[in-house]
C-alpha positions in Angstrom: -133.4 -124.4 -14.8 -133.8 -124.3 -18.2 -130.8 -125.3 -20.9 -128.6 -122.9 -22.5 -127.4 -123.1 -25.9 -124.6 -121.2 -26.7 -123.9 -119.6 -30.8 -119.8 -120.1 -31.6 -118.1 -119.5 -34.8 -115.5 -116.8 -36.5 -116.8 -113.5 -37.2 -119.6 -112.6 -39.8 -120.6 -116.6 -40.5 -124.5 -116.0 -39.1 -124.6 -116.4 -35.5 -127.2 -112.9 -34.1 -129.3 -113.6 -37.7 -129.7 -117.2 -35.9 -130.4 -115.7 -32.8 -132.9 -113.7 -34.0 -134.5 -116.3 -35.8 -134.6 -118.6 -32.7 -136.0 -115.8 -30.2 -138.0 -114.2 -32.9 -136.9 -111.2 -32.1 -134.8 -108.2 -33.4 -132.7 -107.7 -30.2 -129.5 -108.7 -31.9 -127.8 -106.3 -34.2 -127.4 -107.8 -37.8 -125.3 -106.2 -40.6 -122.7 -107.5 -43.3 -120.0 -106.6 -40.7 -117.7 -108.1 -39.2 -116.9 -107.9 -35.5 -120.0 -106.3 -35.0 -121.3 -108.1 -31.9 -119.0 -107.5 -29.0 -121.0 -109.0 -25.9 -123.0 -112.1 -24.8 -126.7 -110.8 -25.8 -129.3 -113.8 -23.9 -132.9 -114.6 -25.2 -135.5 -117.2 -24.8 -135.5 -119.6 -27.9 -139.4 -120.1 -29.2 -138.4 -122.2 -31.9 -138.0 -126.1 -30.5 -139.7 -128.9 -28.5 -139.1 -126.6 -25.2 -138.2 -123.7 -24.1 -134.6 -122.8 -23.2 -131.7 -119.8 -23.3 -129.6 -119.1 -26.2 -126.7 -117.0 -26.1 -125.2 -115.0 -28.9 -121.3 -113.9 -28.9 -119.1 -112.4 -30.8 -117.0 -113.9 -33.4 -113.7 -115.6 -32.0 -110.8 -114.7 -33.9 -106.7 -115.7 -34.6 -104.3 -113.8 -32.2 -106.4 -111.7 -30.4 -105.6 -108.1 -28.6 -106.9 -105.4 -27.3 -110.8 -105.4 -27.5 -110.2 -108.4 -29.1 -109.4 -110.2 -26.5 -112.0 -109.0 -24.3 -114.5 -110.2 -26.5 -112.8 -113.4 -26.3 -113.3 -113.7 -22.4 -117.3 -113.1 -23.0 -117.4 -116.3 -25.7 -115.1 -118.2 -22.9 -117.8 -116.9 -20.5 -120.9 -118.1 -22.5 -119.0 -121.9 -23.6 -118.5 -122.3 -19.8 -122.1 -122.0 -18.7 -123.9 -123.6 -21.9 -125.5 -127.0 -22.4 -124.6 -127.3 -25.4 -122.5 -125.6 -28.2 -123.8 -124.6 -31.7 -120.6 -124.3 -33.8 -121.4 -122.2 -36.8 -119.5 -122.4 -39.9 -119.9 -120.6 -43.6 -121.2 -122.7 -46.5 -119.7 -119.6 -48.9 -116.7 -119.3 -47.9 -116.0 -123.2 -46.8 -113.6 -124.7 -44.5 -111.0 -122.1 -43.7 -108.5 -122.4 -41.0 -109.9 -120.3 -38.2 -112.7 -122.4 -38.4 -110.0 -125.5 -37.6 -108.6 -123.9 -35.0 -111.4 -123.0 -33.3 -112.7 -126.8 -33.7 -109.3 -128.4 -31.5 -110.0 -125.6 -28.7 -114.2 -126.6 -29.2 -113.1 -130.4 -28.6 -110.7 -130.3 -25.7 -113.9 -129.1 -23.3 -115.5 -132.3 -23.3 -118.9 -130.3 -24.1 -122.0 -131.3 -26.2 -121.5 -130.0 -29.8 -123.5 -129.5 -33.1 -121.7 -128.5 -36.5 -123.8 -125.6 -37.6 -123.5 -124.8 -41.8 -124.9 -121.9 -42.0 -125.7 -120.2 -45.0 -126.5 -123.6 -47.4 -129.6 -122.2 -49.1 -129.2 -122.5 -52.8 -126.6 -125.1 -52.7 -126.9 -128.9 -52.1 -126.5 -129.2 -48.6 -124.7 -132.6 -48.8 -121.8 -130.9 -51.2 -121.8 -127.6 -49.1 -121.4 -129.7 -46.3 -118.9 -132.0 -47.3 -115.6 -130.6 -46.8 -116.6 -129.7 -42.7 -116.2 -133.5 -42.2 -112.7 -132.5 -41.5 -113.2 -130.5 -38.0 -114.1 -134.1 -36.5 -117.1 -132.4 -34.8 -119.8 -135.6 -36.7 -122.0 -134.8 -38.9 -122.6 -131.0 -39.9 -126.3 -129.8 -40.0 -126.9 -127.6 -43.2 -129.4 -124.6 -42.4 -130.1 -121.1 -43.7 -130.8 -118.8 -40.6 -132.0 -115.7 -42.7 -134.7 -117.9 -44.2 -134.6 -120.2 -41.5 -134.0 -123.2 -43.6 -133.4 -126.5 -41.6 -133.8 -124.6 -38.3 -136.6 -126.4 -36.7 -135.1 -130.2 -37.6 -131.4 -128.4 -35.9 -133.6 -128.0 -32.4 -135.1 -131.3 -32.4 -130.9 -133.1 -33.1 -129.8 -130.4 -30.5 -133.0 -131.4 -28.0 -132.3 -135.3 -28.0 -128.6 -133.9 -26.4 -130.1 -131.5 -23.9 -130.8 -131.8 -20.3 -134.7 -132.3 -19.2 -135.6 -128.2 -17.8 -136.9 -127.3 -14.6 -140.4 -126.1 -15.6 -140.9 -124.6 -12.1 -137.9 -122.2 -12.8 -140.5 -118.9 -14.5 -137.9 -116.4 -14.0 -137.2 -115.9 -17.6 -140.9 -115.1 -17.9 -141.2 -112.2 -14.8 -138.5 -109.3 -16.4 -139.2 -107.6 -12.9 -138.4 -103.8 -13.4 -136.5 -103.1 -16.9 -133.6 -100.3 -16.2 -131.8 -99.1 -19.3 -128.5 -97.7 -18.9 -128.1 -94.7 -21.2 -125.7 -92.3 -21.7 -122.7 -90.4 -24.0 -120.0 -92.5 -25.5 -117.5 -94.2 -22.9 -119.5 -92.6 -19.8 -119.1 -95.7 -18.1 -122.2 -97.3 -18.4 -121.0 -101.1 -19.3 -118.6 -100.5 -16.3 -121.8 -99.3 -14.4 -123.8 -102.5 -15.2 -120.8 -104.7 -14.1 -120.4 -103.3 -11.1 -124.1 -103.9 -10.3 -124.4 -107.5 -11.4 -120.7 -107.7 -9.7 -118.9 -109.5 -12.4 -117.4 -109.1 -16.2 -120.7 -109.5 -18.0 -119.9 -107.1 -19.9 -116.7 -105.7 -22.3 -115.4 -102.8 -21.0 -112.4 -100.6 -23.1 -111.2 -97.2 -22.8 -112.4 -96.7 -26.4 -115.7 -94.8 -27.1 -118.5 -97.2 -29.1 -117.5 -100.3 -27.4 -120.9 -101.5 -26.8 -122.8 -101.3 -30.3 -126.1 -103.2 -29.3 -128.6 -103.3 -26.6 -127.7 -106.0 -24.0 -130.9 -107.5 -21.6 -129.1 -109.2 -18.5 -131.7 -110.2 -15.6 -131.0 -110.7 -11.9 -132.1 -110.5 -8.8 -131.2 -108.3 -6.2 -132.8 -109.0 -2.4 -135.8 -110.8 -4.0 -136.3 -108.7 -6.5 -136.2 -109.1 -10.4 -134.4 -106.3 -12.6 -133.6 -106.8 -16.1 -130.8 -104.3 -16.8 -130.4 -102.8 -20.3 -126.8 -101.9 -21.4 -127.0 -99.2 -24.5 -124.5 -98.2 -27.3 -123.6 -94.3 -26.5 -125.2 -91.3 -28.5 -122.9 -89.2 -29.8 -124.3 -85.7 -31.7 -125.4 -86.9 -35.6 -122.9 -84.9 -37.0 -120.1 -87.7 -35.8 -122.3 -90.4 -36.7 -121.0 -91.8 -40.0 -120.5 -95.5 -39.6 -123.9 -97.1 -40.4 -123.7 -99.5 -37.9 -123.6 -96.8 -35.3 -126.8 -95.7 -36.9 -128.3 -98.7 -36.0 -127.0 -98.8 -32.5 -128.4 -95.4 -32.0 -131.7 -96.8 -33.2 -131.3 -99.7 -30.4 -130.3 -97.4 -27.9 -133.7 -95.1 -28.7 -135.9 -98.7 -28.4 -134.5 -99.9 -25.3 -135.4 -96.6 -23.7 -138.9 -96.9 -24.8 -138.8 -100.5 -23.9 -137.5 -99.6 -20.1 -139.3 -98.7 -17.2 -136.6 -96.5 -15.2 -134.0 -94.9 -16.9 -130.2 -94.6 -15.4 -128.8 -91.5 -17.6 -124.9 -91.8 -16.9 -123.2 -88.6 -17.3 -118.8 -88.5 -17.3 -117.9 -85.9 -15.1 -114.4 -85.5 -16.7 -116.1 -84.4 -20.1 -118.5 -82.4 -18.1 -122.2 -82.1 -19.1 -122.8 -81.3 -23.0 -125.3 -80.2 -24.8 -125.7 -84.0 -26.2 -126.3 -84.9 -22.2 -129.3 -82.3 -22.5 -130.7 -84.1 -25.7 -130.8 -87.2 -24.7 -132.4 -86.3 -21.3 -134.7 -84.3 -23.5 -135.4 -87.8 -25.0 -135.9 -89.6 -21.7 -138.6 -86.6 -20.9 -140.2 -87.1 -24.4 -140.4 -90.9 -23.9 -141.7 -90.5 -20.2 -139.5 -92.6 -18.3 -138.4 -92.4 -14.6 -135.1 -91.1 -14.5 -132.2 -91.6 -12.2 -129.3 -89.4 -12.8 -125.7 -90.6 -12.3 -122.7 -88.5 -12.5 -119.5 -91.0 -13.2 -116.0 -90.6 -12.1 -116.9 -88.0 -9.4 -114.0 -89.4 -7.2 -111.3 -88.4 -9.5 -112.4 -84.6 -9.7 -111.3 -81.8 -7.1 -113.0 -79.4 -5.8 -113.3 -76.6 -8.4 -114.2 -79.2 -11.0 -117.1 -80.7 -9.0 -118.7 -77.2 -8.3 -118.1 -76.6 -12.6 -120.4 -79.9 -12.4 -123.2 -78.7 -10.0 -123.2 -75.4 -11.6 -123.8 -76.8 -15.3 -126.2 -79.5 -13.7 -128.0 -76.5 -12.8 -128.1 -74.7 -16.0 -128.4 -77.1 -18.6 -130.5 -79.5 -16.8 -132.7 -77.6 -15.1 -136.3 -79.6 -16.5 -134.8 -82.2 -14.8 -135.9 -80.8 -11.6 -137.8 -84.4 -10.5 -134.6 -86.0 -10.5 -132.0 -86.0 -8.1 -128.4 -86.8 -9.4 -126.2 -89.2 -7.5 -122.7 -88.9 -7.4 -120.8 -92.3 -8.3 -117.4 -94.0 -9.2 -118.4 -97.0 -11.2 -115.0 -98.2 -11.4 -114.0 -98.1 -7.5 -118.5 -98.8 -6.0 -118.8 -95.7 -4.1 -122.6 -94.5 -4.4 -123.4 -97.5 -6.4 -125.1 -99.2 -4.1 -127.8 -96.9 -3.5 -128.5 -96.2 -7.2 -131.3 -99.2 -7.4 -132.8 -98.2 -4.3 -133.2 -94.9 -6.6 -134.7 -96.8 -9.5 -137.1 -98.5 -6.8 -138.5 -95.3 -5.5 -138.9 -94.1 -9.1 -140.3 -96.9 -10.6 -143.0 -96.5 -7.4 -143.3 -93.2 -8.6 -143.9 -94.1 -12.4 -146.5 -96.5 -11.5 -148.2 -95.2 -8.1 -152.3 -95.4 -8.4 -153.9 -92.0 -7.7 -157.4 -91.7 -6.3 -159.2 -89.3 -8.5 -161.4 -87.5 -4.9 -157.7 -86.4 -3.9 -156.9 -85.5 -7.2 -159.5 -83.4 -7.7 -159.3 -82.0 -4.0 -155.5 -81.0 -5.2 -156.8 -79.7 -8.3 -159.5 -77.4 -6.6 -156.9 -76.2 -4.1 -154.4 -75.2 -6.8 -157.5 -73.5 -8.7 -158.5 -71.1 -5.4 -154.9 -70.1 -4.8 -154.6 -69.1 -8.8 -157.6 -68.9 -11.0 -156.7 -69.6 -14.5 -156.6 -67.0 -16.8 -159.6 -65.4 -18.8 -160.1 -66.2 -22.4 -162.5 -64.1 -24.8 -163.8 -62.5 -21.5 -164.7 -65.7 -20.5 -162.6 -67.5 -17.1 -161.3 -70.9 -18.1 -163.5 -73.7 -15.6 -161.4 -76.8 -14.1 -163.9 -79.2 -12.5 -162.3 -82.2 -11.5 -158.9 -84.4 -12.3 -158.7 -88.5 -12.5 -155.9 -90.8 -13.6 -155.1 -91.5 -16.7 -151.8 -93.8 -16.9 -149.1 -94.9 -15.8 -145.3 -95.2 -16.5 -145.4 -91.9 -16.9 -148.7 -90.8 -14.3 -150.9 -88.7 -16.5 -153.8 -86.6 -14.9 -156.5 -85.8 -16.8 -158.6 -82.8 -16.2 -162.0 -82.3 -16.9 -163.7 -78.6 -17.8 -164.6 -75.5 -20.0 -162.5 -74.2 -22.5 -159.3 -76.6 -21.6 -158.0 -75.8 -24.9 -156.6 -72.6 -23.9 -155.0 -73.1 -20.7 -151.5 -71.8 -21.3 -148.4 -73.6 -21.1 -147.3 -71.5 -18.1 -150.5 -73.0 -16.2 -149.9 -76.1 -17.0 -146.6 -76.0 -15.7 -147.9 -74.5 -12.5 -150.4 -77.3 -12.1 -147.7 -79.9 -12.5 -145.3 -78.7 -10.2 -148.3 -78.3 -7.8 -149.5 -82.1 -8.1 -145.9 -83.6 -8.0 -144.9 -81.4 -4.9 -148.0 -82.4 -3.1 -148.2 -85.7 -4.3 -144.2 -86.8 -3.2 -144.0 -88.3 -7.3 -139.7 -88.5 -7.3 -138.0 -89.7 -10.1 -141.2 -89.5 -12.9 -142.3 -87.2 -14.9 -145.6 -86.0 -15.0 -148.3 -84.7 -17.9 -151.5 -83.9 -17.9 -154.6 -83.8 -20.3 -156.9 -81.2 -20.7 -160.7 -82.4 -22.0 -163.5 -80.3 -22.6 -167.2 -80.9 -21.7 -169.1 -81.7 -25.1 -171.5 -78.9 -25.5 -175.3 -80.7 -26.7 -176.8 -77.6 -28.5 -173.4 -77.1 -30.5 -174.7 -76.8 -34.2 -178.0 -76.1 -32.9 -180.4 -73.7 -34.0 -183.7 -72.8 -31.8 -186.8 -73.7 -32.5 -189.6 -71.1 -32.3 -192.8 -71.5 -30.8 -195.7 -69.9 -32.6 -195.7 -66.9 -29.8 -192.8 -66.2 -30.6 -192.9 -66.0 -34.7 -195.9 -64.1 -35.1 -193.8 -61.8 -32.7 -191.2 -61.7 -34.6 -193.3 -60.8 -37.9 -195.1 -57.9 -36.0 -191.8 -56.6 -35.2 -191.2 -57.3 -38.9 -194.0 -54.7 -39.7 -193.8 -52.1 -37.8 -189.8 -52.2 -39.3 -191.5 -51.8 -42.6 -194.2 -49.6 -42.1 -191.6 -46.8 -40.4 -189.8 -46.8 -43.0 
């Protein structure tokens, strides 16, 4: 099993910047802001003598409530399962006392610790340093995470502390199928995830924009490896005016196309918006399987759930491959049958097609309704192979496949996904046309047929 490293410290002093730098990634959010990460966000550290886990968490505070205090519980979470702590500090702003009190609770746990002084470059590290001498946590190690300063030489200190790691444990390195939870502002989607993984893994608060950044959480479910994706909620761009939520909607678009199955999580209690539509429409766009889960369904009566069904109906309608599950994330009823959903769709996304039963499909769709004419001329579709997957794409080989209207198309696709059994994906096809040799081409005469052509030039002449 490989060691965990876990990022402490107050608010705003460095610790996702870090995290990035040790991942070399962009997964965690990063802005002059504080509070801004609210969850544990895991990655696998590439910077070091060996591999390992490091854990970002939000910045622990004095007197915490509300949200607060959840927050709190995820940094209590990720201190309890770490090898060792990284206790970050600000050089700026020097030893203040939230950084002191945090030290006595950091030294009662009897864990491995490493004074982190973060932020050092362009001072002297042994003066910027000095006055953390006071926390009684040993030496401090002055580093510069945004330009990654004194990085490297804090992994081989922290190494020399660290259990030896399992290197037969590869489960960091097989993702299994990526599922990103998306959905409207407080729809219930960190709730959703937690109910899954069946613990608090993530902060849950009856306030819309809790989750600002795009948490990756693995596990394993009857053998099999998921990675779920928990996503900050659109909202329509009109209320966006915090930039950070700008950011998070950025996050939220990435870890859809970063996903292989989509969950779209949908509040029945605010009903289904035209900001449910758009971000479906997104889903489409980014061709992802799609399972559909309408939230708090148990706390609606009867006229309300056939309000549901009927807008389901209307404003969803192109979501016809999908079916929508009814759930309660909060109480587990229909959550256990949502990742055999996302199973059967992500067999969908990624099924392999023979192209003879394509194209026997194609031809039989072809003889039951030609395509139109064009110019006078009837549009010829030979034969159909695959062309991807995640989303399947069909590509279609013939004459004139430039004009084959939409209306066609969407005939042919509802044709192929009803005969080929394709829940849960989307589907597109590609039209090619046949290269045509004597394009550009002029004829070349034979001598027969020139001084045929100059008779007929004389005779013109002579008539007139």
């Amino acid at each position: 099993m490989l060691p965990v490293i876990a990022l402490i410290g107050r608010p705003n002093v460095g610790k996702s910047t870090l995290f990035n730098r040790l991942t070399q990634t962009r997964d965690a959010l990063v802005a002059d802001f504080p509070g801004l990460t609210r969850d544990r966000q895991y990655g696998v550290g590439r910077i070091g003598p060996g591999p390992y886990i490091i854990v970002d968490t939000g910045g622990i505070g004095s007197a915490p409530e509300g949200i607060e205090a959840l927050m709190e519980r995820q940094v209590q979470l990720a201190i309890d399962e770490a090898d060792h702590l990284l206790f970050l500090v600000d050089a700026r702003d020097g030893c203040t006392p939230e950084d002191l009190d945090i030290s006595q609770r950091l030294r009662r746990l009897g864990k491995a610790i490493t004074l982190v002084v973060n932020k050092s470059d362009g001072t002297d590290p042994v003066q910027s340093s000095a006055e953390f001498h006071r926390l009684g946590l040993g030496d401090p190690v002055s580093v510069s995470s945004s330009q990654g300063q004194g990085v490297r030489s804090l992994l081989d200190q922290v190494f020399e502390r660290l259990p030896e790691p399992d290197e037969t444990e590869t489960a960091e390195d097989q993702p299994g199928i990526r599922v990103a939870v998306v959905g409207r502002p407080n729809a219930g989607k960190s709730t959703l995830i937690n109910r899954l993984l069946g613990e608090e893994r993530l902060v849950t608060f009856d306030l819309p924009g809790t989750t600002r950044d795009s948490i990756f959480i693995p596990f394993e479910r009857l053998g099999r490896h998921y990675t779920l994706i928990d996503t900050a909620g659109l909202r329509r761009r009109a209320r966006v005016h915090e930039a950070i939520e700008k950011f998070s909607v950025i996050k939220t678009l990435q870890a859809i196309e970063a996903a292989n199955v989509i969950i779209l999580v949908i509040d029945a209690h605010q009903g289904i918006g035209e900001q449910d539509a758009t971000l479906a429409g997104h889903i489409i766009d980014s061709g992802r399987a799609l399972v559909v889960a309408i939230n708090k369904w148990d706390g609606l009566d009867a006229d309300q759930r056939e309000t549901i069904k009927t807008q389901f109906a209307r404003k969803l309608a192109f979501l016809d491959f999908a079916k929508p599950h009814r759930i309660s994330a909060l109480h587990g009823s229909g959550v256990g049958l949502l990742l055999d959903e996302v199973d059967q769709a992500y067999a969908s996304a990624t099924r392999d097609l023979s192209t003879p039963v394509l194209t026997r499909l194609l031809e039989a769709a072809v003889q039951e309704h030609q395509p139109p004419l064009v110019h006078g001329r009837r549009i010829k579709l030979r034969y159909a192979h695959q062309g991807g997957r995640n989303p399947p794409i069909i590509v279609i080989h013939g004459n004139q496949t430039e004009s084959v209207p939409e209306t066609y198309r969407r005939y042919l696709i509802n044709r192929f996904r009803k005969e080929l059994d394709l829940p849960g994906t989307p589907l597109r096809l590609e039209f090619k046309s046949g290269a045509n040799p004597f394009a550009g081409r002029r004829n070349q005469l034979t001598p027969r047929q020139i001084k045929q052509r100059q008779r007929l030039k004389d005779f013109t002449t002579r008539k007139r």
